[in-house]
Rosetta silent file (secondary structure, phi, psi, omega in degrees, C-alpha in Angstrom):
SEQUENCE: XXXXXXXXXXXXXXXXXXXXXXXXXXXXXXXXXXXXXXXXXXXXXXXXXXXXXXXXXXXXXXXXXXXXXXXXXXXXXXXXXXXXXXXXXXXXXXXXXXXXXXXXXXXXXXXXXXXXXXXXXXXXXXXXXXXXXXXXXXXXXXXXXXXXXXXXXXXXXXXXXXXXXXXXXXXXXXXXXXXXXXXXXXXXXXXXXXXXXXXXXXXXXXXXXXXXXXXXXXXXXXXXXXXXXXXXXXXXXXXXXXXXXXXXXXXXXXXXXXXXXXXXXXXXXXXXXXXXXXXXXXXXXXXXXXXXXXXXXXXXXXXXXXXXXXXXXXXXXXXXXX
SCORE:     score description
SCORE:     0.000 S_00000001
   1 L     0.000  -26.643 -159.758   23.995   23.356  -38.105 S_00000001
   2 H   -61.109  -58.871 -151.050   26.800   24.531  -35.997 S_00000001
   3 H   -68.241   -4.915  170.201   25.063   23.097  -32.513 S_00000001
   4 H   -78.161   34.776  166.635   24.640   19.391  -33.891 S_00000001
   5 H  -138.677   16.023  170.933   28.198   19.306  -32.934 S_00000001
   6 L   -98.495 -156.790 -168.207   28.248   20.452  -29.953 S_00000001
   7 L    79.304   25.490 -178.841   28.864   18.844  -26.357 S_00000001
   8 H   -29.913  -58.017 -148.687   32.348   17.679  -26.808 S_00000001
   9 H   -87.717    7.824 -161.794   33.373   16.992  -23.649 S_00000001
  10 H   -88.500  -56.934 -173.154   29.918   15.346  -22.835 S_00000001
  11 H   -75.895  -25.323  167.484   31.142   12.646  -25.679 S_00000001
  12 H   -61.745  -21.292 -160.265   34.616   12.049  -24.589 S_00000001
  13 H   -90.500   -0.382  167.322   33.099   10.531  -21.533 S_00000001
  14 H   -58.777  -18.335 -176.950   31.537    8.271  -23.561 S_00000001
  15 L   -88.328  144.193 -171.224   34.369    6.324  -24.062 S_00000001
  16 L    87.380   -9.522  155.458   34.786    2.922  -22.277 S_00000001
  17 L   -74.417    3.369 -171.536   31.244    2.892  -21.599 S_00000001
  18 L    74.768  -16.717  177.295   30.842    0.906  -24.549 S_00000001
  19 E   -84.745  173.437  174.057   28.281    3.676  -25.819 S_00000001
  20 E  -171.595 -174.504 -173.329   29.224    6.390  -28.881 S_00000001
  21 E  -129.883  132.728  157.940   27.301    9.024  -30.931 S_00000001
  22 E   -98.979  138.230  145.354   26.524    8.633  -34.855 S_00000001
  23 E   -95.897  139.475 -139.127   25.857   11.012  -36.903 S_00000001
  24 E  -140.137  102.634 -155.125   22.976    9.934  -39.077 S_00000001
  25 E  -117.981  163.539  157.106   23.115   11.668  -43.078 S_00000001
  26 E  -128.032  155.376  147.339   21.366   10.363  -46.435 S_00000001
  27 L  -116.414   38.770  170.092   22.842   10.245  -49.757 S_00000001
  28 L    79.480 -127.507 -173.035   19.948    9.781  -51.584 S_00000001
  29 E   -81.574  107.566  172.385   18.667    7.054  -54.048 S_00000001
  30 L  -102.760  176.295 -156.987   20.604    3.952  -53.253 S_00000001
  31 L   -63.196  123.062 -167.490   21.151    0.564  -55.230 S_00000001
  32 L   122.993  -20.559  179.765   17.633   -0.892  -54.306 S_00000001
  33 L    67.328   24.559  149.379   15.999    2.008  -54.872 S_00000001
  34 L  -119.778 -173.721  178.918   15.719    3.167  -51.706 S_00000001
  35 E  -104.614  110.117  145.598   17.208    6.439  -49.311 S_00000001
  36 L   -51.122  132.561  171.351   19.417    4.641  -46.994 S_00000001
  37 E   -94.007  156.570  162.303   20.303    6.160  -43.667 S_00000001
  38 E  -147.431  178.948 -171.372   23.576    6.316  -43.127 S_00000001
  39 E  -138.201  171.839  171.873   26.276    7.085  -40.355 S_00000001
  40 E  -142.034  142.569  155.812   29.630    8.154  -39.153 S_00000001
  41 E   -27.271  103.530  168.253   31.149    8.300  -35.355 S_00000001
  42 L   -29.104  -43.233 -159.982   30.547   12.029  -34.046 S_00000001
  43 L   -84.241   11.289  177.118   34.580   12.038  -32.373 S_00000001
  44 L  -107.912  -56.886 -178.943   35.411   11.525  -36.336 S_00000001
  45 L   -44.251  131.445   88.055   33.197   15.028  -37.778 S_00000001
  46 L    -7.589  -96.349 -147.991   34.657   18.407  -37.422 S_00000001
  47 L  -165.688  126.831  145.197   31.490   20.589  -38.038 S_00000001
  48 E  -103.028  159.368 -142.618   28.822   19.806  -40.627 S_00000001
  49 E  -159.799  161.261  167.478   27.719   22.850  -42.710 S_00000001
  50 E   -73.924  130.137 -169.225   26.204   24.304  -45.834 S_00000001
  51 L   -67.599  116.325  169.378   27.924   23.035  -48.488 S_00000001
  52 L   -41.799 -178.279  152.450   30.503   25.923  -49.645 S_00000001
  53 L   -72.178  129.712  172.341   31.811   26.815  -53.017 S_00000001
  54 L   -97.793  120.161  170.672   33.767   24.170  -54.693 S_00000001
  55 E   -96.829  100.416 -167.098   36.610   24.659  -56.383 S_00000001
  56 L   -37.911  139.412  175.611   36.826   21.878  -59.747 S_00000001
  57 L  -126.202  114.821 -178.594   40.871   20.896  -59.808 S_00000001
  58 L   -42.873  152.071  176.304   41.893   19.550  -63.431 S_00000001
  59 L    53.397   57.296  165.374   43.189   15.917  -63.281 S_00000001
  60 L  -119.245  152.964 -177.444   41.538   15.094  -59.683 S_00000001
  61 L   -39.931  160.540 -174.527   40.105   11.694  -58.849 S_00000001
  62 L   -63.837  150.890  168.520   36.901   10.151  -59.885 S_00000001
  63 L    92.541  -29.737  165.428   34.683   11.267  -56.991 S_00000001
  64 L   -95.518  100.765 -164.362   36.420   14.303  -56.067 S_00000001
  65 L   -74.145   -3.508  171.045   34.575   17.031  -56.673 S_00000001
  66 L   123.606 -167.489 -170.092   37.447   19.885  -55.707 S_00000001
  67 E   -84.503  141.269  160.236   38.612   21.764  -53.315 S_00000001
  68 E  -148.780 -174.033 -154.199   37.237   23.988  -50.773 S_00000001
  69 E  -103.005  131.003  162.003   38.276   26.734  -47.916 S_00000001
  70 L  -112.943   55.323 -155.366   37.249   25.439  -44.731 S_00000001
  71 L    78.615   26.599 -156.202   38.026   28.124  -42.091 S_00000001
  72 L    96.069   -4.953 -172.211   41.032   28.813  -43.826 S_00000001
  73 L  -118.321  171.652 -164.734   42.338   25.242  -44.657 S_00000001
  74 E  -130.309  123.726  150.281   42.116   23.772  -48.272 S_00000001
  75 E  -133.116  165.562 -174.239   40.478   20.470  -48.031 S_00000001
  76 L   -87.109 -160.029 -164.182   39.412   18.336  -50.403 S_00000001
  77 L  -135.341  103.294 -157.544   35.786   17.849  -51.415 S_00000001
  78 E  -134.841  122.931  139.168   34.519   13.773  -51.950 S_00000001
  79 L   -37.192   83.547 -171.822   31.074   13.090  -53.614 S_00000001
  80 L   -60.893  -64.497  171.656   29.948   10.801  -50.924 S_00000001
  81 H   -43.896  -34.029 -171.187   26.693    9.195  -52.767 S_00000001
  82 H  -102.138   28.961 -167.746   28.868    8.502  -56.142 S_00000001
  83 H  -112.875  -26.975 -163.861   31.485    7.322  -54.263 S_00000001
  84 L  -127.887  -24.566 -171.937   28.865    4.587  -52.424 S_00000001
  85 L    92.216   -7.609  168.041   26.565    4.377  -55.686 S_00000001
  86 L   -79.068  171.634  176.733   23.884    6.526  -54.821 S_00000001
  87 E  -129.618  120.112 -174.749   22.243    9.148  -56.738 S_00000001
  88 L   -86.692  171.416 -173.633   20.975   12.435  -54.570 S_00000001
  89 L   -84.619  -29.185 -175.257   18.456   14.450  -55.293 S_00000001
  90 L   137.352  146.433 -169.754   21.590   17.452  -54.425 S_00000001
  91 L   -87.633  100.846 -170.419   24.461   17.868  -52.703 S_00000001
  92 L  -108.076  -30.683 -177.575   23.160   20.493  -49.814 S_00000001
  93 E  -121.004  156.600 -170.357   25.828   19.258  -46.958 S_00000001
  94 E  -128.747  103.649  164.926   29.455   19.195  -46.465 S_00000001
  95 E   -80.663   97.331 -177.027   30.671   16.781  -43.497 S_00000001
  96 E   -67.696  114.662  179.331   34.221   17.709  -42.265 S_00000001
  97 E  -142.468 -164.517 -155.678   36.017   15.090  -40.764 S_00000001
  98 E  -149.541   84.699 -169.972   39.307   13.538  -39.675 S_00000001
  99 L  -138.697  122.352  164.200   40.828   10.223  -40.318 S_00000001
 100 L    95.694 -165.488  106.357   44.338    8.983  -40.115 S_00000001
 101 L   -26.888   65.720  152.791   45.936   12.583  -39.867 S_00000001
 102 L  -165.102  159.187  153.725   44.275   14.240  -42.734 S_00000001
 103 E   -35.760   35.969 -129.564   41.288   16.675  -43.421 S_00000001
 104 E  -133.551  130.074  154.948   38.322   15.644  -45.858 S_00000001
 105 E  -113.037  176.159 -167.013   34.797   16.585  -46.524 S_00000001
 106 E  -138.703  123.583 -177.006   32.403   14.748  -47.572 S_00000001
 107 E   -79.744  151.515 -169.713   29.329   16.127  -49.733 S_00000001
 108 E  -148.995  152.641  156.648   26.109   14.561  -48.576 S_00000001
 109 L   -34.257  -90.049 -170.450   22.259   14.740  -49.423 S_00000001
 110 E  -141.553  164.080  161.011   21.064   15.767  -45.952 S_00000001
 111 E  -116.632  137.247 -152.655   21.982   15.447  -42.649 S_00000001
 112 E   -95.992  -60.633 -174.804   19.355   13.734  -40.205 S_00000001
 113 E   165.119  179.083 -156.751   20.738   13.928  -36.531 S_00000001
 114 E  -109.739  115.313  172.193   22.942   12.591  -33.772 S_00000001
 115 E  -158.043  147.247 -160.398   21.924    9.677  -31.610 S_00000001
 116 E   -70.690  137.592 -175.946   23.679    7.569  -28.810 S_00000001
 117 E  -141.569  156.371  170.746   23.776    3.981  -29.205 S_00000001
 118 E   -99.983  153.333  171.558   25.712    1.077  -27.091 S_00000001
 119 H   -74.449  -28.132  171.078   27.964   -0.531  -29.482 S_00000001
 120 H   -31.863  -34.259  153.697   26.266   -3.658  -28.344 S_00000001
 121 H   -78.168   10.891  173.658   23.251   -2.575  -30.982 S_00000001
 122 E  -112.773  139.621 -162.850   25.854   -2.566  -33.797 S_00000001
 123 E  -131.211  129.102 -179.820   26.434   -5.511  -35.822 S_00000001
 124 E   -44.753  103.575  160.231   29.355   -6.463  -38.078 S_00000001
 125 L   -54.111 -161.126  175.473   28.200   -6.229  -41.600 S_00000001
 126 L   -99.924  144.187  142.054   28.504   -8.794  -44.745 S_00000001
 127 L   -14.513  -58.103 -162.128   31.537   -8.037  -46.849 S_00000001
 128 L  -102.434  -13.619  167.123   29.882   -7.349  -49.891 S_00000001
 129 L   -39.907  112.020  174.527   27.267   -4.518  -47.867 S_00000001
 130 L    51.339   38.556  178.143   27.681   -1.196  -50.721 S_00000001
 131 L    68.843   39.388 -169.928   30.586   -2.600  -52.019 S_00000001
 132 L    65.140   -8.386 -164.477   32.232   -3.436  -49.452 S_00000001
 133 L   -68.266  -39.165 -158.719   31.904    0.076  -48.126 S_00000001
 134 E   -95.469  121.665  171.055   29.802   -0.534  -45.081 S_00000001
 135 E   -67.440  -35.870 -159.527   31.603   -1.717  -42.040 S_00000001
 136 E  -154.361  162.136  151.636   28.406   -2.270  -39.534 S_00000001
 137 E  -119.459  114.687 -162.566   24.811   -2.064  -39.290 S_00000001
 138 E  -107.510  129.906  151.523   23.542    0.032  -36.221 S_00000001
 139 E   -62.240  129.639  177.960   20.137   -0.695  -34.966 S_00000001
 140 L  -100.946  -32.708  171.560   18.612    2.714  -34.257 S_00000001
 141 L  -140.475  178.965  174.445   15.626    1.832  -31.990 S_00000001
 142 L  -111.482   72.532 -178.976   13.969   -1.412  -30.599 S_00000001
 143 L  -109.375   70.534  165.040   10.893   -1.599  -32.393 S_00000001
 144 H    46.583 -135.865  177.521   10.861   -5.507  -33.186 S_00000001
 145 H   -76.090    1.969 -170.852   11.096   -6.126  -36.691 S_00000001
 146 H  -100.443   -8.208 -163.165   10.411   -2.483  -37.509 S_00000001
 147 L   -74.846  158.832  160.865   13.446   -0.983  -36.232 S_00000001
 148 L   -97.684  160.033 -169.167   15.401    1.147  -38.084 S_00000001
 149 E  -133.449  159.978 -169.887   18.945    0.608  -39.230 S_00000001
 150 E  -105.600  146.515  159.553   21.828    2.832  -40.014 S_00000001
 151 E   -95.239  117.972 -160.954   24.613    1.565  -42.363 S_00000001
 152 E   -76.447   63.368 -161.436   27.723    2.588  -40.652 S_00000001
 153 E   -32.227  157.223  149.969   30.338    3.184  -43.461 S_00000001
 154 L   -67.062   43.411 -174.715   34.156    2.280  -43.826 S_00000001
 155 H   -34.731  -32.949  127.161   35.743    5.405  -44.061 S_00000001
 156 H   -13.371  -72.691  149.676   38.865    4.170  -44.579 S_00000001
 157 H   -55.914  -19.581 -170.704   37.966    2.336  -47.497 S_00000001
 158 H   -78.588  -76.592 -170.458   35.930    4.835  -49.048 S_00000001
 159 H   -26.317  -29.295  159.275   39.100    7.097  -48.626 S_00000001
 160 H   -69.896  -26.776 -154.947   41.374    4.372  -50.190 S_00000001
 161 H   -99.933   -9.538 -159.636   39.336    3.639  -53.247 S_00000001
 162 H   -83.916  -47.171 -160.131   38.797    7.929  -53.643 S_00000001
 163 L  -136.036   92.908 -171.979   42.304    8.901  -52.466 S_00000001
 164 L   -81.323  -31.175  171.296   44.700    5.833  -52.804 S_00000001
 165 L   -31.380  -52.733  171.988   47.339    8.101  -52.274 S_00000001
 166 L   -58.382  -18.382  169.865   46.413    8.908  -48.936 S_00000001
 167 L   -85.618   57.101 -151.015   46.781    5.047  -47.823 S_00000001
 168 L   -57.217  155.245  163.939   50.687    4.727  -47.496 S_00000001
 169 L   -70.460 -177.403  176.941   52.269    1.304  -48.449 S_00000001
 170 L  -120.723  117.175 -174.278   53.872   -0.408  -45.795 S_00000001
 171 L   -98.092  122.894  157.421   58.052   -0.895  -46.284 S_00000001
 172 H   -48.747  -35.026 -162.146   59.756   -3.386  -43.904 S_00000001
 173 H   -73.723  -21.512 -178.268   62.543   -0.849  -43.893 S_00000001
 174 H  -106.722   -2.396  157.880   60.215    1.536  -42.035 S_00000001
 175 H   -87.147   -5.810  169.401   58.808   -0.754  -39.394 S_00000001
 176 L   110.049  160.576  162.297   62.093   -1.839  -38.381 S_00000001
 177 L   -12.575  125.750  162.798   63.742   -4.736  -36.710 S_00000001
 178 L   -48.562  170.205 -178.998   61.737   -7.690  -36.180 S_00000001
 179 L  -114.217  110.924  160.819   59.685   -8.056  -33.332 S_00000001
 180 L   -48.912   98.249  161.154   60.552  -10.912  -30.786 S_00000001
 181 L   -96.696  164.966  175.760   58.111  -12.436  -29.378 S_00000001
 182 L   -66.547  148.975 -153.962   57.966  -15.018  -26.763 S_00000001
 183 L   -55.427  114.057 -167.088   58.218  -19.037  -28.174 S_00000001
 184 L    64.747   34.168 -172.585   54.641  -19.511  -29.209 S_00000001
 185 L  -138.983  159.064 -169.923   52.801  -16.860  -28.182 S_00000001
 186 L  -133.025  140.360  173.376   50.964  -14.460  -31.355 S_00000001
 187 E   -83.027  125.312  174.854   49.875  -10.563  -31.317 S_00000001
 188 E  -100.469  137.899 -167.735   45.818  -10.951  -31.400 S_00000001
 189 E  -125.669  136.948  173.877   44.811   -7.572  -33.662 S_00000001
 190 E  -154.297  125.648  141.722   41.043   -6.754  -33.786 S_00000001
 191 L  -105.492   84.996 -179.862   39.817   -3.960  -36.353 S_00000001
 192 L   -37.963  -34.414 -160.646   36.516   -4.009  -38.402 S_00000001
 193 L   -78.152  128.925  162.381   37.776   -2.156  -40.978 S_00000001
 194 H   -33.778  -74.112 -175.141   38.995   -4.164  -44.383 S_00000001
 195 H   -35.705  -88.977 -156.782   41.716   -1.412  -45.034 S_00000001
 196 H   -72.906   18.132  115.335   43.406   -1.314  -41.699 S_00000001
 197 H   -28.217  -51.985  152.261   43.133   -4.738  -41.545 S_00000001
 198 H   -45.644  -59.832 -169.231   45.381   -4.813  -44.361 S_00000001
 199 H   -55.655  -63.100  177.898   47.700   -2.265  -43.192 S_00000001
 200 H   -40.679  -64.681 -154.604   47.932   -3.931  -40.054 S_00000001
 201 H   -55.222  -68.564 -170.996   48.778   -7.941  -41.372 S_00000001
 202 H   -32.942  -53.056  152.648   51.215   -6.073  -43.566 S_00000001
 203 H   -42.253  -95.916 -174.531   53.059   -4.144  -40.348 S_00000001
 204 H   -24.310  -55.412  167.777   52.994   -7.400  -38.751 S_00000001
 205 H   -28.392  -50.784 -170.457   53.852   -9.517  -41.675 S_00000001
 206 H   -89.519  -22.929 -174.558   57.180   -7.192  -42.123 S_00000001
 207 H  -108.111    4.285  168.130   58.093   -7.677  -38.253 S_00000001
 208 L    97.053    6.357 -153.033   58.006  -11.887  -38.332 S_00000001
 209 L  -140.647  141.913 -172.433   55.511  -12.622  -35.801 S_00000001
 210 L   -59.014  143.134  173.390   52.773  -14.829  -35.875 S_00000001
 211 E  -168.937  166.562 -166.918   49.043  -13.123  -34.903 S_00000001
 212 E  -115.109  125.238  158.504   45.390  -13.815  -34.921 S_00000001
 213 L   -84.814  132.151  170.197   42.789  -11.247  -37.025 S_00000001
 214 L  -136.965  170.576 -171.711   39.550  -10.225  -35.462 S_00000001
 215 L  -114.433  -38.123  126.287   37.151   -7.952  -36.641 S_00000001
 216 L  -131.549 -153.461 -173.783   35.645   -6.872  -33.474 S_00000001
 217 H   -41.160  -91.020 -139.293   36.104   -6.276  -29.467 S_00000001
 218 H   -55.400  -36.499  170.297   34.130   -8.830  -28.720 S_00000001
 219 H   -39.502  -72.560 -176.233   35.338  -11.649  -31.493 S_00000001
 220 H   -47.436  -64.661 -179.903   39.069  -10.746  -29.827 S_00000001
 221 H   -53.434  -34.002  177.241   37.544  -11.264  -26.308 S_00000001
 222 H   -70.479  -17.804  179.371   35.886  -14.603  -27.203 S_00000001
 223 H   -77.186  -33.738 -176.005   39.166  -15.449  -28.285 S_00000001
 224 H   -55.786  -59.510 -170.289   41.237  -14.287  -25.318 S_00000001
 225 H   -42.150  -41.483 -172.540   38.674  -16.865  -23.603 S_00000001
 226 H   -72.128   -9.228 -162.152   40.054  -19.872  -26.202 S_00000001
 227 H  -121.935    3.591  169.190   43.296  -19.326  -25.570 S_00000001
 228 H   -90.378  -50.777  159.386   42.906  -18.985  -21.429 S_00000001
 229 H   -56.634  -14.756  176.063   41.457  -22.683  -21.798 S_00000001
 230 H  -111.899  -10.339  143.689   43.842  -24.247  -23.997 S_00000001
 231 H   -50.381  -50.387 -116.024   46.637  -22.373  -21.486 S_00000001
 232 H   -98.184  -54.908  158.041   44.538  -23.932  -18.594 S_00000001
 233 L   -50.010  -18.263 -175.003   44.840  -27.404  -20.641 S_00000001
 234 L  -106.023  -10.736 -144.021   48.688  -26.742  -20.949 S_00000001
 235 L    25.280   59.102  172.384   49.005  -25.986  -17.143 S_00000001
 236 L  -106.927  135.900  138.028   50.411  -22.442  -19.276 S_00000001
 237 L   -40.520  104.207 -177.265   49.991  -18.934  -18.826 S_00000001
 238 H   -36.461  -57.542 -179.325   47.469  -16.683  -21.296 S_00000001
 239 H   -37.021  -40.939  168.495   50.776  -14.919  -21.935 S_00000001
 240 H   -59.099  -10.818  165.904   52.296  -17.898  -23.219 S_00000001
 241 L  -128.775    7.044 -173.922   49.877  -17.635  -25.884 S_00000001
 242 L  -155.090   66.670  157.472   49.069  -14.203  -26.493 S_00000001
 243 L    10.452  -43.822 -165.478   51.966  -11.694  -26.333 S_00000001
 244 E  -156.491  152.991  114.004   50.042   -8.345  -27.137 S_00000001
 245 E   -51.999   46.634  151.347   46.798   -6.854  -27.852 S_00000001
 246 E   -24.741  115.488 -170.203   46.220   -4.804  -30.639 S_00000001
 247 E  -136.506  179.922  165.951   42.544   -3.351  -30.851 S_00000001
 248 L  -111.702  150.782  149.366   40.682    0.016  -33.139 S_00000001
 249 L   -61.119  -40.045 -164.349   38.497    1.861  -30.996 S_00000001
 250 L   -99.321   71.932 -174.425   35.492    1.918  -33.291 S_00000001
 251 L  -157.647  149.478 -175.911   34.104   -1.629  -33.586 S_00000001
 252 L   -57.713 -157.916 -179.762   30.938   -3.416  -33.309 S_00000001
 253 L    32.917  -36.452  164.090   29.701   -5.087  -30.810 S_00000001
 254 L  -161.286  123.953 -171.450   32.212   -4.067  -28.419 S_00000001
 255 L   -78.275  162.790  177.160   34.702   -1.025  -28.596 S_00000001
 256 H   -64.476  -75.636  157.926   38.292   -1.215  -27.767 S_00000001
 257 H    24.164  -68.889 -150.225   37.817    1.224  -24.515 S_00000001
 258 H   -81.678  -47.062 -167.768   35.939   -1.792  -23.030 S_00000001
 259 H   -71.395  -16.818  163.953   37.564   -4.602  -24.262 S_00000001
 260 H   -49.250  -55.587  165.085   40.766   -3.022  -22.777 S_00000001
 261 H   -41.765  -31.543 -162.159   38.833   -2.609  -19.536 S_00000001
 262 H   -82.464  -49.561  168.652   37.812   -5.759  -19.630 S_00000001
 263 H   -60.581  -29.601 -171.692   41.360   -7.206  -19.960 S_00000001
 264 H   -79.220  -28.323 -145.516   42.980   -5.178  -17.222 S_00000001
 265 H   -79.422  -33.648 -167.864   40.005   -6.174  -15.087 S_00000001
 266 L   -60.298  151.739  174.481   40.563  -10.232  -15.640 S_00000001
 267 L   -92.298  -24.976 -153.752   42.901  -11.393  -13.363 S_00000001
 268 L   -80.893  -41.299  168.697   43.896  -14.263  -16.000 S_00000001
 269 L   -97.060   11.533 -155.081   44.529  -11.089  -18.527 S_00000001
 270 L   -97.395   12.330 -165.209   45.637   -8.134  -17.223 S_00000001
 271 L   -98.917  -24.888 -170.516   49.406   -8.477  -17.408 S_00000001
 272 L   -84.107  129.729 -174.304   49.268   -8.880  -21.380 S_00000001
 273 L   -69.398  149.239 -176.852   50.055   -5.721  -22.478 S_00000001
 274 L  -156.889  133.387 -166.126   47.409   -3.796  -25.040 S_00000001
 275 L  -124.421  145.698  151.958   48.302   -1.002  -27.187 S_00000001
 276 L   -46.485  145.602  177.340   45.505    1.129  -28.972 S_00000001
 277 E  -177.108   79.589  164.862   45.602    1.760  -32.726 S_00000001
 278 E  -125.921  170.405  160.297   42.980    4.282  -33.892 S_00000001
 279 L   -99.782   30.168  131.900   42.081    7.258  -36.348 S_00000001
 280 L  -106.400  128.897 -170.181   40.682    8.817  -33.728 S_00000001
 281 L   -77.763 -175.178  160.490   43.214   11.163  -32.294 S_00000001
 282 L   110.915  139.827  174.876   43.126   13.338  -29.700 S_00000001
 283 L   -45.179  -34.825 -161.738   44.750   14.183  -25.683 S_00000001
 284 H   -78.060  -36.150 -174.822   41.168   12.973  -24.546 S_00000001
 285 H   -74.873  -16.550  144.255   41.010    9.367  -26.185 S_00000001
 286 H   -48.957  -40.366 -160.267   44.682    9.350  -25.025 S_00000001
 287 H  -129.686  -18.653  148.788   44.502   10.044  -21.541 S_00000001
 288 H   -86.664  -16.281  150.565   41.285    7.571  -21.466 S_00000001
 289 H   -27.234  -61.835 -175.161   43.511    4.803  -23.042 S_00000001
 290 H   -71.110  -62.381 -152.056   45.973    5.160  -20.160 S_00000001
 291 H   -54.286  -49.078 -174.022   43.005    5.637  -17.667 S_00000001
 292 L   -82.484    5.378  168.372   41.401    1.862  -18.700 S_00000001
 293 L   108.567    8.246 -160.962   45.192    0.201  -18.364 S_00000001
 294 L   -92.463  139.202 -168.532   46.184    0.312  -21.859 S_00000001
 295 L   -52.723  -35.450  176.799   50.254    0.368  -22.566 S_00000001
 296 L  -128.761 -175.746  141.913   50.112    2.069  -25.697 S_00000001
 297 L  -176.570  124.392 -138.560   48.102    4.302  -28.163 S_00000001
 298 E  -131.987  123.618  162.912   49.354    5.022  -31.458 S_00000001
 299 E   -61.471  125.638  168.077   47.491    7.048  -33.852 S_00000001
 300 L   -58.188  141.119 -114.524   46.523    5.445  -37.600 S_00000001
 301 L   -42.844   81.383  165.495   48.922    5.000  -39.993 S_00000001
 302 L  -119.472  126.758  158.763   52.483    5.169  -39.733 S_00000001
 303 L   -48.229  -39.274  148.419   54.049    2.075  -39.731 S_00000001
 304 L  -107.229   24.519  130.294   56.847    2.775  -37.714 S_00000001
 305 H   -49.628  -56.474 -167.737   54.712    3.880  -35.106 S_00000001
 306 H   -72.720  -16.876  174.275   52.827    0.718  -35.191 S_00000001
 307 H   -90.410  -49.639  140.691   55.869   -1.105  -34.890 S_00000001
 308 H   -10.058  -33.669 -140.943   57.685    1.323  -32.554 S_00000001
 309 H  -126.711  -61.023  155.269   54.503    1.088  -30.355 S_00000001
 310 H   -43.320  -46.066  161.755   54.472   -3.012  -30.314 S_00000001
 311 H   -33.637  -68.387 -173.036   58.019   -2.656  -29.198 S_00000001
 312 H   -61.742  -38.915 -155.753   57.611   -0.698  -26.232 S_00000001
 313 H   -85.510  -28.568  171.748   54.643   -2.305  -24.878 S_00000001
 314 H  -112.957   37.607  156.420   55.888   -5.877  -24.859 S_00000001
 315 H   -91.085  -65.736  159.250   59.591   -4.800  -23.508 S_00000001
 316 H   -35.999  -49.057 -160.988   57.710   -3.088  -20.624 S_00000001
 317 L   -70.641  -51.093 -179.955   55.474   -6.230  -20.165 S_00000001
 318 L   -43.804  -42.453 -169.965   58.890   -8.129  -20.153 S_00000001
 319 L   -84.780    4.988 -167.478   60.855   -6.150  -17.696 S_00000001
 320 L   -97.342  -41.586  153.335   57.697   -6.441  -15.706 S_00000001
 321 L   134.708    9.050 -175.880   57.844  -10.425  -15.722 S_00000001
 322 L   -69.502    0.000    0.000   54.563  -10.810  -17.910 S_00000001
């Protein structure tokens, strides 16, 4: 199992190409009565493995099957299928992964295998997909009407409805001062995810300033376009209407990576400042952030990061003259 994770640095370079890697699992019989494939972002997984010994913990949430030693760390243990509504056949794999700053595995049916997709072959799902669980729908090949498709989960959400705990509220007192923006101009935010959707409006919400929700890159880039034509119509500046960028990394149709690229690249966009805001961490997705032009990149979810992070990036734009 160990080598379907390997190739690290082969997958950081993936970013900004608009491409990514899924990992592609079942959890058995799902509501329909069939085995769904389903997936998660490789740069999210640790290591998947034969499922350890679990250790039961009295009073722990529905869905959490216990604890278990993971190379020395205590993580928790989440029944992935009854957590989603499926029913397996048995729980044979344990998928380690990493979201927001914490640790979690996830028990799983099987695991299938890892394969590269353009986000461009990922499609925003309906609301109501698994309970809201499923974020996307990734086309796996280009067979016509035959292709197969992966349902990309929320991971976020699953973790909120499993481990609410694990979801901090959001306090005005810890994002801080409002945030000034210039007269008429809104922070455009684009995230797929329900959850940090929430989180986000909420951050905002607490710092006074008007902003536009998108759900992915590209939705936020079609927008950037509306609001460069109704500048153009104003004899205005895009700046004059759109202050900041906020993007996730992880979103259909087009990842943040690109649409950042995309923005620096514009001549009409590249002085509005764009800060990052993912759970995936890490020096590499950091130091490609900076590399595609972007001002910030702030790890999911502290709130006075995310404000702290908004700050900086349109102070900087300011002393710059954007």
């Amino acid at each position: 199992m160990s080598e379907i994770l390997q190739e690290v640095d082969e997958r950081s370079r993936l970013a900004g190409t608009n491409k990514f890697e899924l990992l592609l699992f079942r959890l058995g019989e799902c509501p329909g009565g069939r085995s769904e494939i389903f997936g998660i972002n490789v740069f999210k997984v640790r290591e998947a493995l034969v499922l350890p010994p679990v250790t039961s913990m009295p009073g722990a949430p529905a869905h959490v099957m216990g604890v278990a030693n993971i190379r020395g760390q205590i993580v928790p243990v989440i029944d992935l299928p009854a957590a989603v509504g499926c029913k397996p056949k048995g729980l044979n794999i344990l998928i380690v992964t990493e979201y927001e700053r914490s640790v979690q595995g996830f028990a799983v049916e099987e695991v299938e295998e890892i394969v590269r997709l353009e986000w461009s072959r990922v499609l925003s799902a309906e609301a109501n997909a698994v309970g809201g669980m499923v974020t996307s729908i990734a086309r796996l090949d280009a067979d016509g009407d035959k292709t197969r498709l992966a349902l990309v989960l929320d991971v976020e959400k699953v973790l909120r409805d499993v481990l609410p705990s694990r979801v901090p509220d959001v306090h005005a007192a810890q994002v801080g001062s409002r945030l000034d923006l210039p007269p008429g101009s809104i922070v455009l935010a684009a995230d797929d995810s329900s959850v940090a959707r929430s989180q986000i409006e909420k951050v905002l919400q607490a710092l006074h300033v008007p902003y536009v929700m998108t759900r992915t890159g590209k939705e936020a880039w079609d927008k950037l376009q509306s609001f460069a034509a109704e500048a153009k119509n104003e004899g205005k500046r895009v700046n004059d209407k759109v202050a900041v960028v906020l993007t996730d990394l992880e979103m259909p149709e087009m990842d943040g990576f690109t649409l950042t690229r995309k923005i620096k690249e514009d001549e009409r966009f590249k002085s509005i400042p764009v800060v990052i805001h993912s759970s995936l961490t890490g020096q590499a997705n950091e130091d490609h952030a900076r590399h595609v032009g972007a001002e910030g990149y702030v790890a999911k979810f502290v709130a006075e990061d995310l404000g702290n992070s908004l700050r900086k990036a349109i102070a900087a734009a300011a002393e710059k003259g954007g």
